[in-house]
C-alpha positions in Angstrom: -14.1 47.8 -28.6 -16.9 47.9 -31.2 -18.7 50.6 -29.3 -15.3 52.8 -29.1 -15.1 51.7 -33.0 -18.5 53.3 -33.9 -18.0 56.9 -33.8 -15.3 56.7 -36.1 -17.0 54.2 -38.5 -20.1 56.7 -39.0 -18.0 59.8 -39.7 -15.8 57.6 -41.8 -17.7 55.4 -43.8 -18.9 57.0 -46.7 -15.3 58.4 -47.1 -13.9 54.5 -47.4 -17.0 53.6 -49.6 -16.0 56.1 -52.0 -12.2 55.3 -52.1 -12.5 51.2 -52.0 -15.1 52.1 -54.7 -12.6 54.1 -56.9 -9.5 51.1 -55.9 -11.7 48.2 -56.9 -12.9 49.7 -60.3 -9.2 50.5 -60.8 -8.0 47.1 -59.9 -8.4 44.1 -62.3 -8.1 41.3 -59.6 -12.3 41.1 -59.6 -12.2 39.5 -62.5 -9.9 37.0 -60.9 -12.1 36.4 -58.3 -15.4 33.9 -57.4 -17.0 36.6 -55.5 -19.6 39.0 -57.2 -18.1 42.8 -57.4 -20.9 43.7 -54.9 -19.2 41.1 -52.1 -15.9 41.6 -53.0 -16.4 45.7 -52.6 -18.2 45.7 -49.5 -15.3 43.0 -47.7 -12.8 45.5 -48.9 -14.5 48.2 -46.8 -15.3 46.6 -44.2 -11.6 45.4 -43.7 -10.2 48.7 -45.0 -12.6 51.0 -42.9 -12.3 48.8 -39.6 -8.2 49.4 -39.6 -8.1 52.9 -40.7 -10.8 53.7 -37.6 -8.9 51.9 -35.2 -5.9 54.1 -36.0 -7.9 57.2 -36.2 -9.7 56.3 -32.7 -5.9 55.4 -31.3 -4.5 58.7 -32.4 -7.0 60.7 -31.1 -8.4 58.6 -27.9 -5.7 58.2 -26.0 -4.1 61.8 -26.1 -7.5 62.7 -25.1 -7.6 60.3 -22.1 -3.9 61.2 -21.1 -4.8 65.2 -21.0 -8.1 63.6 -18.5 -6.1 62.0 -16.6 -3.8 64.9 -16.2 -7.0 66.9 -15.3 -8.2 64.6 -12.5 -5.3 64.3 -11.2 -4.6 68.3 -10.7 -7.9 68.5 -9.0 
């Protein structure tokens, strides 16, 4: 799973860093918090980017896999 997972965390990553960037300087629950901004941010995208890539490698995966399988199995 965390080999299918990196593909779509190195095309997405700086993507996420940029938007949990813009959401946690938006968001006043840091100063709430006992983490420093830096740890806090870099949770965030870690959480945020691992769930959006796992949907991103589900939609496009296993289409993919179904159309090989449809391929091997008309040879």
């Amino acid at each position: 799973m965390a080999g299918d997972l990196s593909y779509p965390v190195y095309i997405f990553h700086i993507v996420f860093m940029g938007l949990t960037a813009k959401i946690i300087d938006m968001t006043p629950i840091i100063s709430f918090t006992a983490l420093p901004k830096f740890t806090f941010t870099f949770v965030v995208h870690v959480v945020v980017s691992t769930m959006i890539d796992y949907v991103a490698l589900k939609l496009i995966r296993d289409p993919i896999d179904s159309i090989r399988a449809k391929v091997r199995n008309t040879n």
